[in-house]
VEXTI-359097 format. One line per field, with one value per atom (N, C-alpha, C): x, z negated, y negated; atom name. Coordinates in steps of 0.2 Angstrom, whole numbers. Layout:
BEGIN
X = X / ...
Z = Z / ...
Y = Y / ...
atom = CA / ...
! end
This chain:
BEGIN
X = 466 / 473 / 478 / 478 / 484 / 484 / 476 / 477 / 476 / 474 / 476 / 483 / 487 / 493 / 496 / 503 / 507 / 513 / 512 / 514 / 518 / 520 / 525 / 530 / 530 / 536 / 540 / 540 / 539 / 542 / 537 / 541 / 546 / 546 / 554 / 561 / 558 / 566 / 568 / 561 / 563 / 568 / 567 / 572 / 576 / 580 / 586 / 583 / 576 / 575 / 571 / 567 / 564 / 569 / 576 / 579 / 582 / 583 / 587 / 581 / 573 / 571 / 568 / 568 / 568 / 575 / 579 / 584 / 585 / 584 / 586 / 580 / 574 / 569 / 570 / 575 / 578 / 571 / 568 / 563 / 565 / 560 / 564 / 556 / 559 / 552 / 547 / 540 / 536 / 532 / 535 / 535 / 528 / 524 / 517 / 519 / 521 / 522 / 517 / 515 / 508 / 511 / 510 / 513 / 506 / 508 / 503 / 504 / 501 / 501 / 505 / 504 / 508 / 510 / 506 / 505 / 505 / 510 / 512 / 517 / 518 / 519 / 526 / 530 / 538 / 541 / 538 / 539 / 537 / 532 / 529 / 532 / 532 / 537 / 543 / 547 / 555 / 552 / 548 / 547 / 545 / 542 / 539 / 544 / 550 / 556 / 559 / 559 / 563 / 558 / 552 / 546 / 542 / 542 / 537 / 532 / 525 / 521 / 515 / 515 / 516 / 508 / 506 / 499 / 501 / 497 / 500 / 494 / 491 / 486 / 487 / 481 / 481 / 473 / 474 / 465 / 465 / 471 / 469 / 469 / 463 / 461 / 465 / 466 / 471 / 477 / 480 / 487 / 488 / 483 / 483 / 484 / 479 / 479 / 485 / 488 / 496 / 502 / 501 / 503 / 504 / 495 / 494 / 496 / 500 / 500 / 509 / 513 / 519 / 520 / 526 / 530 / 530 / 528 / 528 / 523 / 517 / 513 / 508 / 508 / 504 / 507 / 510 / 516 / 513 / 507 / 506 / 499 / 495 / 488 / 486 / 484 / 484 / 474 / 477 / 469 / 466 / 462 / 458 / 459 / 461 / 461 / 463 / 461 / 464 / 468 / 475 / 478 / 476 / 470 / 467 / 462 / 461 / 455 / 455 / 461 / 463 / 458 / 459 / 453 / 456 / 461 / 467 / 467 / 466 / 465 / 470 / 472 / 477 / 483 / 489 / 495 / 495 / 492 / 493 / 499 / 502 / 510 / 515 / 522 / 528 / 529 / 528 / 532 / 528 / 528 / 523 / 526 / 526 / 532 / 527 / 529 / 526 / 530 / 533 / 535 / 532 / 534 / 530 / 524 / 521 / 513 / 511 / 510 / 506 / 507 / 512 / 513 / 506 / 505 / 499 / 493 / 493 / 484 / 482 / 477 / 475 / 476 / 475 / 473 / 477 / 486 / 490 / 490 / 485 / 487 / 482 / 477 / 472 / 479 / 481 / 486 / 491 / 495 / 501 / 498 / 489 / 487 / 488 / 483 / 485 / 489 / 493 / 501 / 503 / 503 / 505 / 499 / 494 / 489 / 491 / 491 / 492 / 499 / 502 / 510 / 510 / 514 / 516 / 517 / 517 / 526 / 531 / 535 / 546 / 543 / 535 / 536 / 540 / 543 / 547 / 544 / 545 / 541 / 547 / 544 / 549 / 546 / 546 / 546 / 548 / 546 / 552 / 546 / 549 / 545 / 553 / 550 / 553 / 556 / 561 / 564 / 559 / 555 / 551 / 556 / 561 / 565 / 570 / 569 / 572 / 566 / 567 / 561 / 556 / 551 / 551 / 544 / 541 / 538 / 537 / 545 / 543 / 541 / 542 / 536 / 530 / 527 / 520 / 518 / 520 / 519 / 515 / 519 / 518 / 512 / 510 / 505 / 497 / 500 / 494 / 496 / 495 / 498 / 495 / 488 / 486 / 486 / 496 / 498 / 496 / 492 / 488 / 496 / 501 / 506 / 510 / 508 / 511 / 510 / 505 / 505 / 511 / 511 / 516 / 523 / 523 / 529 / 532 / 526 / 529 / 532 / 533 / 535 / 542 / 545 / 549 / 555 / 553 / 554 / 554 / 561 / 561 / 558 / 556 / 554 / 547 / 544 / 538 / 535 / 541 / 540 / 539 / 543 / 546 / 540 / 537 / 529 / 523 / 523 / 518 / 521 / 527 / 526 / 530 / 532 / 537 / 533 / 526 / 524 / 523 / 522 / 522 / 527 / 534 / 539 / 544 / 550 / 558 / 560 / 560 / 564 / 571 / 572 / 578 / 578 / 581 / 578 / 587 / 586 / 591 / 592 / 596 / 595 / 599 / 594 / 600 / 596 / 600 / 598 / 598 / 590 / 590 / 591 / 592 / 593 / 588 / 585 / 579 / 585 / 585 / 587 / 585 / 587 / 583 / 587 / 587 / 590 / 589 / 587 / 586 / 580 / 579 / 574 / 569 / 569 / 563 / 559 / 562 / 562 / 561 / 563 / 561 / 556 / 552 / 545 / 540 / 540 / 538 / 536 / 541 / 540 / 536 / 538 / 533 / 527 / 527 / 520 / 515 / 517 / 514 / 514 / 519 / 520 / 517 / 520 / 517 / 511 / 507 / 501 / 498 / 503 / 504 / 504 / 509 / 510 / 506 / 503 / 499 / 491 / 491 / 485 / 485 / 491 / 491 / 487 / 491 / 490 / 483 / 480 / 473 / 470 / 472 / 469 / 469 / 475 / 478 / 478 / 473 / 473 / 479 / 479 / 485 / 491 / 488 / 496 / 497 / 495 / 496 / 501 / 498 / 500 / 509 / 509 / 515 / 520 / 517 / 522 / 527 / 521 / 522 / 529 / 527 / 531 / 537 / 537 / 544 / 547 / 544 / 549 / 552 / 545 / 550 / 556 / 557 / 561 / 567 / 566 / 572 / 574 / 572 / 577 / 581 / 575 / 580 / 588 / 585 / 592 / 598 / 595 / 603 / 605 / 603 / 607 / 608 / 609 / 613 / 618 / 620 / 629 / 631 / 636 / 641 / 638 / 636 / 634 / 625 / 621 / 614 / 611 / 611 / 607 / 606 / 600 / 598 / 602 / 602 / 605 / 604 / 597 / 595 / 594 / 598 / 599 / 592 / 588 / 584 / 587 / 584 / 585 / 580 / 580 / 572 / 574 / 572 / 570 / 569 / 572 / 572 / 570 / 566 / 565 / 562 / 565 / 564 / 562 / 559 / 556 / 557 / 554 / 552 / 548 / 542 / 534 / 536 / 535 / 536 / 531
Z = -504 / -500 / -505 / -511 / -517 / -517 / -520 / -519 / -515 / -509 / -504 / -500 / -502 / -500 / -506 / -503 / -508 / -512 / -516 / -518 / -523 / -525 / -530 / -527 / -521 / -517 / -515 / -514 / -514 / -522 / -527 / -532 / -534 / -535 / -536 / -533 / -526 / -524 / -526 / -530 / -535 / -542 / -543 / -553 / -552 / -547 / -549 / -553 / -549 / -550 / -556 / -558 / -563 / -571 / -571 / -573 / -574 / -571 / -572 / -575 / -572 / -574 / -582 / -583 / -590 / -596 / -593 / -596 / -596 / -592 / -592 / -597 / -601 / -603 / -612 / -612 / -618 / -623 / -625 / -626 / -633 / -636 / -644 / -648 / -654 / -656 / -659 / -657 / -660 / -657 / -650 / -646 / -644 / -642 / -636 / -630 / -626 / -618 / -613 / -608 / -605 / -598 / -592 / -587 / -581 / -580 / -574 / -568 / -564 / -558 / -559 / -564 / -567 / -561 / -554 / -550 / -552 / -555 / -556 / -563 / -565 / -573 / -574 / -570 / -570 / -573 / -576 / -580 / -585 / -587 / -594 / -598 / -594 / -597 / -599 / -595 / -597 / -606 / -605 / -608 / -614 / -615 / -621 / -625 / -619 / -622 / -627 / -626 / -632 / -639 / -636 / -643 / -643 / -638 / -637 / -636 / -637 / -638 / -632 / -627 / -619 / -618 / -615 / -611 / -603 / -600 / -592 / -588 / -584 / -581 / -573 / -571 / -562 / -559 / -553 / -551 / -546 / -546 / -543 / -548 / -549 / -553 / -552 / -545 / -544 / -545 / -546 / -546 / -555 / -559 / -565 / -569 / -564 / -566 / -564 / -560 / -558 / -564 / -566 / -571 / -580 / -580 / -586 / -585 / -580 / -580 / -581 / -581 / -582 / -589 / -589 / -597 / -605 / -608 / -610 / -611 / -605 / -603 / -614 / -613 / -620 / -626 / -624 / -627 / -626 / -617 / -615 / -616 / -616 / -614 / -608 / -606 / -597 / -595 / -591 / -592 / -584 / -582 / -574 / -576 / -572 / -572 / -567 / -567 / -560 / -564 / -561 / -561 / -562 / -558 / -558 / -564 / -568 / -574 / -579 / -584 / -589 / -594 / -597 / -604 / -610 / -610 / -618 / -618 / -625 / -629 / -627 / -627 / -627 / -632 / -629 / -633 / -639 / -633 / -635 / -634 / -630 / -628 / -629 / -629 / -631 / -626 / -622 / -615 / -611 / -604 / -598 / -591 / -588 / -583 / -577 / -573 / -564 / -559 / -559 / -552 / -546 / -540 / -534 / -534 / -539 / -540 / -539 / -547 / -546 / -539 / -536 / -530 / -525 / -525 / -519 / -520 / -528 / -528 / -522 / -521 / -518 / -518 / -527 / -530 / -531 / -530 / -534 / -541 / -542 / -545 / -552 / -550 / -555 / -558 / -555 / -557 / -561 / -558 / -563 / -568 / -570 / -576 / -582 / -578 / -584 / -586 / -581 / -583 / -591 / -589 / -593 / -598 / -600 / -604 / -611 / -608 / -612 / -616 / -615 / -616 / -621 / -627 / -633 / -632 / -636 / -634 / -640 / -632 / -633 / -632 / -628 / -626 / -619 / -616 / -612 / -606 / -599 / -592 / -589 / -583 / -581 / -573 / -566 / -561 / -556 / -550 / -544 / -540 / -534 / -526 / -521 / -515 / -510 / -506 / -503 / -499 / -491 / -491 / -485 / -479 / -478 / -472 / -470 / -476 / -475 / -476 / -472 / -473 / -466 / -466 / -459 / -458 / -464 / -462 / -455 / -451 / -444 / -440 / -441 / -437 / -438 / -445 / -448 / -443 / -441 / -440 / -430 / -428 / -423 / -421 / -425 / -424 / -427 / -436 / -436 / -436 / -434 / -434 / -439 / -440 / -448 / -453 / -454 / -458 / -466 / -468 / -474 / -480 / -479 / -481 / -484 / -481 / -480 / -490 / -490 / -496 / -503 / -502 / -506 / -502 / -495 / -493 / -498 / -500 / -501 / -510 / -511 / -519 / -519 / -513 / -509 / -511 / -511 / -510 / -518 / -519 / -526 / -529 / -523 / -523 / -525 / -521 / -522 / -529 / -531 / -540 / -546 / -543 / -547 / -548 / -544 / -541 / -544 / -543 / -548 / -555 / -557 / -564 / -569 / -568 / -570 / -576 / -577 / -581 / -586 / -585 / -591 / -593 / -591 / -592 / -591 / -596 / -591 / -589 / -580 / -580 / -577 / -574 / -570 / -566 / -562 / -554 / -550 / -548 / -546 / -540 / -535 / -530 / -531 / -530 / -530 / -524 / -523 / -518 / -518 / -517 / -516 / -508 / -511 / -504 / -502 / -497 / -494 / -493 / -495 / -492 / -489 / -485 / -481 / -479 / -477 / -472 / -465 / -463 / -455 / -453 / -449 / -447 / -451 / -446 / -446 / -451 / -458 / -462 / -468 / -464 / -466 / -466 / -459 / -455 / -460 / -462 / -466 / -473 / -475 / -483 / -483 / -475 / -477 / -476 / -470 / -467 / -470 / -474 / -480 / -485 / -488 / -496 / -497 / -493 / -494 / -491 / -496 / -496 / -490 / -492 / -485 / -477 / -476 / -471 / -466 / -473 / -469 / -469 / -472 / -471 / -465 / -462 / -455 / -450 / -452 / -445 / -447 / -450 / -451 / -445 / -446 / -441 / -434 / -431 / -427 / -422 / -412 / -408 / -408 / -406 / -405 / -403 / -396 / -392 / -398 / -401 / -405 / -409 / -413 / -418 / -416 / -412 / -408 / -407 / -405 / -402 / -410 / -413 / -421 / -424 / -423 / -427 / -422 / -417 / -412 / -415 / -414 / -417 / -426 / -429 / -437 / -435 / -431 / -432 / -428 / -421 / -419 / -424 / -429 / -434 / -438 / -438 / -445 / -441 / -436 / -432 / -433 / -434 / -434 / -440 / -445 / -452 / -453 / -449 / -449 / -452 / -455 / -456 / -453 / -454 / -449 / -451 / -454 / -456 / -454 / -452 / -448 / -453 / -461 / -466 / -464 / -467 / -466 / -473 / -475 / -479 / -478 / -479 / -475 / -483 / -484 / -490 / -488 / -495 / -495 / -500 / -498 / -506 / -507 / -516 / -518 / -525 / -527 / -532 / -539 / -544 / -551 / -555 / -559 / -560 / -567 / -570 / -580 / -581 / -587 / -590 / -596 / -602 / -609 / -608 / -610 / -612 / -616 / -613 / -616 / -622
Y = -384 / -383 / -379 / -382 / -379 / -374 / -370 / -363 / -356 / -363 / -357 / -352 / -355 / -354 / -350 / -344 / -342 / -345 / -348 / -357 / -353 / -348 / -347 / -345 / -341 / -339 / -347 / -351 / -360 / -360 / -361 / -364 / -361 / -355 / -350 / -355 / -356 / -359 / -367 / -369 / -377 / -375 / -369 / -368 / -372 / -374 / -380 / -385 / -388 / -395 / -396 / -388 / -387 / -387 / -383 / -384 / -392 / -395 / -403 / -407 / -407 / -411 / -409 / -403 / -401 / -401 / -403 / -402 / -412 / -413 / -423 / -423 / -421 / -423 / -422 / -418 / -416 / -412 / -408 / -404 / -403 / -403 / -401 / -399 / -395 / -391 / -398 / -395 / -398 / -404 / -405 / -413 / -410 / -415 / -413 / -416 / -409 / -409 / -410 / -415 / -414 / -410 / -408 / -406 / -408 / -411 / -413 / -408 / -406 / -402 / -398 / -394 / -389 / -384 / -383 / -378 / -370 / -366 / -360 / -360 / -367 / -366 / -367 / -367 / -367 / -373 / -378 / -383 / -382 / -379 / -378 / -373 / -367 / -361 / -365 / -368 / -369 / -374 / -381 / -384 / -379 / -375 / -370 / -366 / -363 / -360 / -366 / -371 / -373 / -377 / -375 / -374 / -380 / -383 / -390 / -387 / -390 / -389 / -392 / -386 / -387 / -387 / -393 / -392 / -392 / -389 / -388 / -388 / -395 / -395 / -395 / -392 / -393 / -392 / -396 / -394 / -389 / -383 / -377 / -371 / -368 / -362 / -357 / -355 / -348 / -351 / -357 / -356 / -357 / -359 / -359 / -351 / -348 / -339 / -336 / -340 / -336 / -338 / -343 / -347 / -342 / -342 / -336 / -329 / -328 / -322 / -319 / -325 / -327 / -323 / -321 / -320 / -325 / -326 / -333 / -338 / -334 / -340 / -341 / -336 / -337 / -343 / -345 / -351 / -358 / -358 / -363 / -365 / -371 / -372 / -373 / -370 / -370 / -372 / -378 / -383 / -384 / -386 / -387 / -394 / -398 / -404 / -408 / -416 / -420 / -425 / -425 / -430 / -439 / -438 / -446 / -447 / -442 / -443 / -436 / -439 / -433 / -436 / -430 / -430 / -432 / -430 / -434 / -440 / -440 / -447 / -451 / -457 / -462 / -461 / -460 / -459 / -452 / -449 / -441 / -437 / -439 / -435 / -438 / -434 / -437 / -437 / -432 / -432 / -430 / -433 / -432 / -431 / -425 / -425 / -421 / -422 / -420 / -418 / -412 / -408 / -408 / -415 / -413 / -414 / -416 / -414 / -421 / -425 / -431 / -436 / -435 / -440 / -437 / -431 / -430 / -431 / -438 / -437 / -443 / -445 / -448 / -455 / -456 / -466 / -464 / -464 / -468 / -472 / -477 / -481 / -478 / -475 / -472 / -464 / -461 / -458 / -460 / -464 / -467 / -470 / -475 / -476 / -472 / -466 / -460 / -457 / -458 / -456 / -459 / -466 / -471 / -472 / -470 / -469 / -464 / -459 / -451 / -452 / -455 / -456 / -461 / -457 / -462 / -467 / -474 / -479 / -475 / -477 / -473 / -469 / -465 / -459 / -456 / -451 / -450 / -448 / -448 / -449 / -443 / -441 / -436 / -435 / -439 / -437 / -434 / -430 / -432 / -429 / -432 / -435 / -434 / -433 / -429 / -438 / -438 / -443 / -442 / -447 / -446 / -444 / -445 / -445 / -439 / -436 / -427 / -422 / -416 / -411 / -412 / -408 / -410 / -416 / -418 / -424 / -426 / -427 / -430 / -425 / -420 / -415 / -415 / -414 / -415 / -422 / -428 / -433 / -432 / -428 / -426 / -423 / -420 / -415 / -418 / -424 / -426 / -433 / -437 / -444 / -449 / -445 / -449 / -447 / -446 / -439 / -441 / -434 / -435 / -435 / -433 / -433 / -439 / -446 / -452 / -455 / -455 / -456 / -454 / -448 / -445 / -447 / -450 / -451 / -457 / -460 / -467 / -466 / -461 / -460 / -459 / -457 / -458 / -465 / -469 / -476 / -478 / -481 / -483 / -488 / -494 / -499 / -498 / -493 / -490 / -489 / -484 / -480 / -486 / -491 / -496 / -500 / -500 / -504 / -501 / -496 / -492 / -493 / -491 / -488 / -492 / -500 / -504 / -507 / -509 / -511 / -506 / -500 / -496 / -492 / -492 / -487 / -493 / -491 / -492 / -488 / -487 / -483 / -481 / -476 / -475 / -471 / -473 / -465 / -465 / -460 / -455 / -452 / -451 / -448 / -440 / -435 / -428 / -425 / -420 / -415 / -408 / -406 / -399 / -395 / -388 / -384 / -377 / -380 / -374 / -369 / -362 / -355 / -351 / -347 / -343 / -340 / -332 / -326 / -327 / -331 / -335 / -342 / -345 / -349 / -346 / -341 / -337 / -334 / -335 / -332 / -339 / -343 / -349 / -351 / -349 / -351 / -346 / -340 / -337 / -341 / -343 / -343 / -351 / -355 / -362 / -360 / -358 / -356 / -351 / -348 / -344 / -346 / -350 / -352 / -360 / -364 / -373 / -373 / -378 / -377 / -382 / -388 / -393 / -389 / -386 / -382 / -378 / -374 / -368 / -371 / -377 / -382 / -385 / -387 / -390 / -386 / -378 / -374 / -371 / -371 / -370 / -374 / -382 / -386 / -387 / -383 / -383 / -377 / -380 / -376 / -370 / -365 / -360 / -363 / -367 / -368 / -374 / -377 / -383 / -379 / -376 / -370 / -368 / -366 / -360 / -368 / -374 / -379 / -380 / -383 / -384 / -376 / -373 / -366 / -369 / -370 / -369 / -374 / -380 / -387 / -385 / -383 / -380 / -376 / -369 / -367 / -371 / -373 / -377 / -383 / -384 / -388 / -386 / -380 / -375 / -373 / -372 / -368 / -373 / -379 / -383 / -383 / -381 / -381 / -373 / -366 / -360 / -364 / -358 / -355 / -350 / -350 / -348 / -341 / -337 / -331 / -328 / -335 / -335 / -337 / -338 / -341 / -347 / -348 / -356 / -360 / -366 / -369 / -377 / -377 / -386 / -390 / -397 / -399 / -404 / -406 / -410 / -415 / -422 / -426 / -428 / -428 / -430 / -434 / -438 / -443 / -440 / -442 / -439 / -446 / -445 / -453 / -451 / -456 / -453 / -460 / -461 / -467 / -466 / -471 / -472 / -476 / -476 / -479 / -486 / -493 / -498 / -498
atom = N / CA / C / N / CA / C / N / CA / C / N / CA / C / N / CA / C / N / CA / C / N / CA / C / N / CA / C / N / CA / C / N / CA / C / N / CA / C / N / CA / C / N / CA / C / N / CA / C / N / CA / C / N / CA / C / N / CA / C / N / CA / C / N / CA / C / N / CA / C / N / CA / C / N / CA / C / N / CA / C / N / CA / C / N / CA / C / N / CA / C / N / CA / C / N / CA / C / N / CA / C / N / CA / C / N / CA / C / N / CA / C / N / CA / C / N / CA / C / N / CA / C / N / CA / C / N / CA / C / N / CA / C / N / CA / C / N / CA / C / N / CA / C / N / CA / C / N / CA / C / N / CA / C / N / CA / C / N / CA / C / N / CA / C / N / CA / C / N / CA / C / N / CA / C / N / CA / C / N / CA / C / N / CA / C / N / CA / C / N / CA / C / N / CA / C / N / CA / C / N / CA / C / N / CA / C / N / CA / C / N / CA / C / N / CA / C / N / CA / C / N / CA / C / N / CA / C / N / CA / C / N / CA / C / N / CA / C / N / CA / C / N / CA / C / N / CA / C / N / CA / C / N / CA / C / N / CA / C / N / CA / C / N / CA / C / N / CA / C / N / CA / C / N / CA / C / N / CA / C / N / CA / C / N / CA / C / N / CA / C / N / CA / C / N / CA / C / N / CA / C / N / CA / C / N / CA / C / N / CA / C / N / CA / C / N / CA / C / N / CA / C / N / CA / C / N / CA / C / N / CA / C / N / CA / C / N / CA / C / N / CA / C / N / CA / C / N / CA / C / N / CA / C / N / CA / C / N / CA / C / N / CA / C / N / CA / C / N / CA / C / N / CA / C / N / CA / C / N / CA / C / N / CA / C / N / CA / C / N / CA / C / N / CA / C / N / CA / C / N / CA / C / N / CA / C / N / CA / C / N / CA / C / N / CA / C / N / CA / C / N / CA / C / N / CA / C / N / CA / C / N / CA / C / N / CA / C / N / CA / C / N / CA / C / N / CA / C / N / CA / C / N / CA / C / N / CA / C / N / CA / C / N / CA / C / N / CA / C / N / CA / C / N / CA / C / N / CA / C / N / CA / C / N / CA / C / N / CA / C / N / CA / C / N / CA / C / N / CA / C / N / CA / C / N / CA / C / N / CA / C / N / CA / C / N / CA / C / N / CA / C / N / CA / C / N / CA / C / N / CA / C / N / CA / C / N / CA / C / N / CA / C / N / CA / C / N / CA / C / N / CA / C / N / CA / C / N / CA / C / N / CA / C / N / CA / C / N / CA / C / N / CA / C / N / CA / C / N / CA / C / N / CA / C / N / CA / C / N / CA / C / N / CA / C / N / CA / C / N / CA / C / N / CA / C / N / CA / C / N / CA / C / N / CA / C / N / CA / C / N / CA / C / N / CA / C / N / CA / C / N / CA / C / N / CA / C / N / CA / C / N / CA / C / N / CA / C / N / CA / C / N / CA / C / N / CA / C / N / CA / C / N / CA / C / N / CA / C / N / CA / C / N / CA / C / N / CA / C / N / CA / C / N / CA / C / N / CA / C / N / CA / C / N / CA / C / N / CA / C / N / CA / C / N / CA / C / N / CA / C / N / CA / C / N / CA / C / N / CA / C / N / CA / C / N / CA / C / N / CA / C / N / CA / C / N / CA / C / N / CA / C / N / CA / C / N / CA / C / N / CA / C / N / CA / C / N / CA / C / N / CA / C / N / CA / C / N / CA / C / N / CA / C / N / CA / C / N / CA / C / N / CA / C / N / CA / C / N / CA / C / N / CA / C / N / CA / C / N / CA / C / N / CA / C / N / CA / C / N / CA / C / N / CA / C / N / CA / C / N / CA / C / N / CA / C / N / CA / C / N / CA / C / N / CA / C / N / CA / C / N / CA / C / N / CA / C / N / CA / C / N / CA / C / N / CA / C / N / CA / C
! end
């Protein structure tokens, strides 16, 4: 699914979140940075610019090749890898941070272990997971009811984060909000249904009229968040969560 999709056009319009959660993680030369589901590398470049010593792993090859192909990239170690069963020794990184990513593995609980495995003590943790309740989730819900989605919904849920990762990290989590942009719905419809990998996985599975129903309800959402000038501008919130390795 990861690498079937055009998933950069997608993470280009994250730089905000890419930018805060490498900036809250403070990066300084010399640190070993792990980057979990690195997707197209937009965390590890920034992390690299400031001379940390960046591994960037994911279990999609082409989105790793999109990654190598970046400005910079030669800065990074870019790895095949699954989130549920990394190959680094025990307390190998300063810092271990996940854009989007670790929240969609399967096991949860085999995921956050390693999280908290690879990761120094006083090493530094760097999250974010999407607010289940904004974005169009309850569309997705409509079309597959045993929305493979739900899992990562619950990352969501501070309660959730805190339940997973409490025993191994202190930490702190935060509510911000990013903005989907677009020159129309329509245009909006383009860049999911081309770009998220989730998305365009749906419609894979989905008769035509399914299909067409699904497109309509996407864009009659979007239509409620125009501007007075036709752009789209729909705010998401998503969860920012930092830790320190007890």
């Amino acid at each position: 699914m990861w690498g079937d999709a055009d998933y950069d056009r997608v993470a280009r319009q994250f730089g905000p979140i890419h930018d805060q959660l490498v900036a809250r993680l403070v990066p300084s030369p010399g640190e070993r940075w792990l980057d979990v589901g690195t997707g197209t590398g937009e965390v590890a470049l920034r992390a690299s610019q400031a001379r940390a010593e960046v591994t960037a792993v994911d279990i999609s090859e082409s989105l790793l090749d999109i990654a190598r192909d970046k400005p910079g990239a030669d800065r990074v170690s870019w790895e095949l890898g699954d989130a549920q069963g990394l190959r680094f020794e025990d307390a190998s990184f300063d810092v271990v941070v996940s854009c989007f990513a670790v929240i969609f593995a399967p096991d949860q609980e085999a995921a956050t272990a390693e999280l908290a495995r690879v990761c120094k003590p006083a090493g530094r943790l760097g999250l974010t997971s999407w607010r289940p309740e904004d974005g169009p989730h309850a569309i997705y819900k409509r079309f597959v009811p045993s929305d493979s989605m739900a899992g990562a919904d619950r990352w969501g849920d501070e309660a959730h984060v805190h339940g997973l990762l409490d025993g191994a990290f202190e930490l702190e989590i935060e509510e911000r909000v990013w903005h989907l942009t677009a020159d129309s719905p329509e245009a909006a419809w383009r860049l999911m249904s081309e770009g998220a990998p989730p998305v365009k996985a749906l419609l894979g599975k989905l008769e035509p009229a399914e299909a067409a129903e699904f497109r309509a309800a996407m864009i009659g959402r979007w239509e409620g968040f125009e501007t007075e000038g036709g752009r789209l501008d729909e705010p998401r919130r998503y969860l920012l969560v930092t830790g320190r390795r007890r």
